[in-house]
C-alpha positions as CSV (number, residue, x, y, z in Angstrom):
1,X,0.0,0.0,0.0
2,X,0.7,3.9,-0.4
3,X,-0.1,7.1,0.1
4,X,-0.4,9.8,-2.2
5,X,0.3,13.0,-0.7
6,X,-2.6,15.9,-1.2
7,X,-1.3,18.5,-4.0
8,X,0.7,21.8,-2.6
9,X,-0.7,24.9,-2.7
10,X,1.7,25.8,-5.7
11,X,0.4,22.4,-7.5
12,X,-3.1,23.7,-6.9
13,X,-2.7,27.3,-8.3
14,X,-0.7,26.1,-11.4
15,X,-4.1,24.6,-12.7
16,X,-5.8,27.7,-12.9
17,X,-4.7,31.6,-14.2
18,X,-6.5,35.0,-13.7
19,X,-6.4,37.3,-16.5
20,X,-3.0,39.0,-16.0
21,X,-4.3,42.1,-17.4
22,X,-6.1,42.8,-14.5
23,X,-4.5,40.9,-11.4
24,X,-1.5,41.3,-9.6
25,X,-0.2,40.4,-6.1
26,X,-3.5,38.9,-5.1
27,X,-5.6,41.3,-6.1
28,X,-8.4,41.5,-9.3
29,X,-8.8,45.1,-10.8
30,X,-12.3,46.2,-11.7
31,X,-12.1,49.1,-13.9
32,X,-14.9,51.6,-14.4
33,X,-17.1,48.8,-13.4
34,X,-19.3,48.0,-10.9
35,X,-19.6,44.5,-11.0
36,X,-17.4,41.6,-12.0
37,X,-18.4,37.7,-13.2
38,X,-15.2,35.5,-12.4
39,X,-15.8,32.9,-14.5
40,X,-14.3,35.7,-17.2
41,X,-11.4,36.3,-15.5
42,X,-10.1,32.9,-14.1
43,X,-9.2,30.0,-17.2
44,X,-7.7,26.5,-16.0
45,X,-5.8,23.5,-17.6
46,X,-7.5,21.1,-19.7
47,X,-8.7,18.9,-17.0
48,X,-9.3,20.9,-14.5
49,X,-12.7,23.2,-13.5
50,X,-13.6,25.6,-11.0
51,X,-16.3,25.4,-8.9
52,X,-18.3,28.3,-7.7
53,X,-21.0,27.1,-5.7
54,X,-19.3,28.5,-2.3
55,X,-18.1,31.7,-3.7
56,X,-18.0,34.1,-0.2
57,X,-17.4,37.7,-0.4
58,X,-16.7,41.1,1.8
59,X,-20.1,42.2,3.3
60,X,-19.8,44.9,1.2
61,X,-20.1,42.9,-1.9
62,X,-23.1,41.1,-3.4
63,X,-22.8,37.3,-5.0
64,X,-24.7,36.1,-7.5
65,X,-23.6,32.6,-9.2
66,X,-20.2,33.6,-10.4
67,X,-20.8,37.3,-10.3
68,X,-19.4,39.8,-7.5
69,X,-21.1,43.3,-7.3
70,X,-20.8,46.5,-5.5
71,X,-23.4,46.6,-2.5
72,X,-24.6,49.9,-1.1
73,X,-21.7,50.2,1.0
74,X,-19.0,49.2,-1.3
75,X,-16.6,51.7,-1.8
76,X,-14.1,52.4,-5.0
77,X,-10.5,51.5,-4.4
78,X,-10.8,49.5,-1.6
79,X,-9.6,45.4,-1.9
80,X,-12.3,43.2,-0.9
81,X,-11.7,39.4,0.2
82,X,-12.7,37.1,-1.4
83,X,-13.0,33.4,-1.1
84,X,-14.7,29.8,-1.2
85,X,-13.5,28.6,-4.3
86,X,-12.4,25.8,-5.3
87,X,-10.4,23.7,-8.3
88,X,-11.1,20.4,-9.1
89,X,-8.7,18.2,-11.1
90,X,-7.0,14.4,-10.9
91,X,-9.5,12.8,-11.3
92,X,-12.9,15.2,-10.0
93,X,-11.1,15.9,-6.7
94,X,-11.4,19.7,-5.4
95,X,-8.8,21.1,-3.2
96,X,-9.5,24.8,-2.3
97,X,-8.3,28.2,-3.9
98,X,-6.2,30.6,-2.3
99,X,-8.8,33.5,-0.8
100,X,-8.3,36.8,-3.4
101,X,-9.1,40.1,-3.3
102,X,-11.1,42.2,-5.2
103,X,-11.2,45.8,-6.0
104,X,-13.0,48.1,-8.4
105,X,-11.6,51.5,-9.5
106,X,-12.5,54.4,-11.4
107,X,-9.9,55.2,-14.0
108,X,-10.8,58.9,-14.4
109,X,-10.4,59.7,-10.8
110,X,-8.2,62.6,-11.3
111,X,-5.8,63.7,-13.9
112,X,-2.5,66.0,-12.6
113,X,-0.5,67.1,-16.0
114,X,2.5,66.9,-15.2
115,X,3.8,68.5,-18.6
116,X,2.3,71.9,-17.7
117,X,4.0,71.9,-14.5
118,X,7.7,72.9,-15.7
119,X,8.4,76.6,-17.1
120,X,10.6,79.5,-17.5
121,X,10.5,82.5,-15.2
122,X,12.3,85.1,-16.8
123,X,13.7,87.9,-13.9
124,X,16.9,90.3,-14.8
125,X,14.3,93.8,-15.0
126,X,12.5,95.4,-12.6
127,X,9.8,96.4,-15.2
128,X,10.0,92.3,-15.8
129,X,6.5,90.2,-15.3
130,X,7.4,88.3,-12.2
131,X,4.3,86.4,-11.9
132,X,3.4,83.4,-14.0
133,X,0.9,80.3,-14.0
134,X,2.5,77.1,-14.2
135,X,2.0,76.3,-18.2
136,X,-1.8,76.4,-18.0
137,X,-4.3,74.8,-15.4
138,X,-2.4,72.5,-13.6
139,X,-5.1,70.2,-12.3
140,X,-8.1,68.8,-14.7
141,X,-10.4,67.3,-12.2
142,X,-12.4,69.2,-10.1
143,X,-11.6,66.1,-7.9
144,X,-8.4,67.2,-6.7
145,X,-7.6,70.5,-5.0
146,X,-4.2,71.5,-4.1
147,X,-3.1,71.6,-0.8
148,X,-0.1,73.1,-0.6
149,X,3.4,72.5,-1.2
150,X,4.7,69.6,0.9
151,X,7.4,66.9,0.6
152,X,7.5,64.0,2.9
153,X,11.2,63.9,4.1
154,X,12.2,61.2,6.9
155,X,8.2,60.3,7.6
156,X,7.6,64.3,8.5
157,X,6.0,66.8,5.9
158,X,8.6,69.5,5.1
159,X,7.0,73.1,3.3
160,X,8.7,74.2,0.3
161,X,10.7,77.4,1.2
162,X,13.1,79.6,-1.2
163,X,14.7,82.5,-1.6
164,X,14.4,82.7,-5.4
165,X,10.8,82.1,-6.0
166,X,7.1,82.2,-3.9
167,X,4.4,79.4,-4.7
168,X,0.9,79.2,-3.8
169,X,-2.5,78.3,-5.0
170,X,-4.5,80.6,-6.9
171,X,-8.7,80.8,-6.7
172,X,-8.8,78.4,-9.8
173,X,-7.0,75.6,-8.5
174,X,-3.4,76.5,-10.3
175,X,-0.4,77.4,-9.6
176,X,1.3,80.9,-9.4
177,X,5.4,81.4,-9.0
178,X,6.3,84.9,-8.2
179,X,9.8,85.9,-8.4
180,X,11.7,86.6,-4.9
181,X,14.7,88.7,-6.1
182,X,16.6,89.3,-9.7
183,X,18.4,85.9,-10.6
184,X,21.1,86.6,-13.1
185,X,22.4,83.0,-13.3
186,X,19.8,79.8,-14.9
187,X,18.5,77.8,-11.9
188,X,16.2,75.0,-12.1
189,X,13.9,75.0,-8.4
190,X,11.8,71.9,-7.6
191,X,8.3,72.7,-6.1
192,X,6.7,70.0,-4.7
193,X,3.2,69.8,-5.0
194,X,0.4,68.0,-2.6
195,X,-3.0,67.3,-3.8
196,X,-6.2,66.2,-2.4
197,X,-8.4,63.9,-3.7
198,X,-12.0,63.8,-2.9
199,X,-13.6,60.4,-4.3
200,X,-10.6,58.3,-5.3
């Protein structure tokens, strides 16, 4: 007599692939969707199935058969577990699935354009225009508002401060540079910029 050994979890998850174009590191992408059928997204060997029958979900999510959807309470960009499957192979044996997370997103959430963001500020006259917008409105989304001018630096946020040039926000949501003092030499300043997001 002997004993064959019950597959690894590596054997187990060999028989079956998520679409790679929306899963990585344990988690399923939905975008600019709202609900999600599995069966779609998850393909196995020849030989091998997947049975749905004890598909369990986040509280926050609804199942139907093979199909996961947003409940009241569902929120966008969150990861949701998800669990309960199971793959059957050699022979009509199942062994169970991993648990997985789920997580729909909107893909317009905000847009920050970050070729508007570097220009020339011309100084050397006092008659000179010292003020200028940063290229254009800065931020598309009436999302995102910025917040100031922060960088995180050893876990603290650090303001931006200069001598050459003064940042700050302007009533439309852009950026406006204003020349400190004449700067007869080319120097490139960094500005670091924070935003806030309201729905992402």
């Amino acid at each position: 007599p002997f004993t064959i050994a019950n597959p690894t979890t590596a054997e187990i998850t060999s028989q079956y692939t998520f679409d790679p174009a929306f899963y990585a590191n344990g988690v399923l992408t939905v975008i600019d969707g709202t609900s999600i059928d599995l069966s779609t997204m998850i393909s196995v060997k020849d030989g091998a199935a997947i049975d749905y029958t004890g598909l369990k979900a986040a509280k926050e999510l609804t199942v139907s058969g093979t199909v996961l959807t947003m409940g009241a309470d569902a929120k966008a960009n969150t990861a949701y577990d998800v669990k309960g499957l199971k793959v059957t192979y050699l022979g009509g044996r199942s062994y169970d699935m991993p648990a997985f997370k789920v997580k729909f997103v909107d893909s317009k959430t905000y847009i920050a354009d970050m070729a508007k963001a570097s220009f020339s500020l011309v100084s050397g006259n006092a008659e000179d225009a010292n003020s200028d917008k940063a290229g254009g409105k800065f931020v598309a989304d009436d999302k995102v508002v910025i917040v100031g001018f922060d960088a995180l630096v050893d876990g603290t946020d650090k303001t931006f401060a200069s001598d050459l040039i003064k940042v700050e926000v302007s009533e439309k949501n852009d950026i406006v540079v204003t020349a400190q003092k004449r700067i007869t030499v080319d120097t490139n300043v960094v500005v670091p910029v924070k935003l806030a997001v309201t729905n992402a």
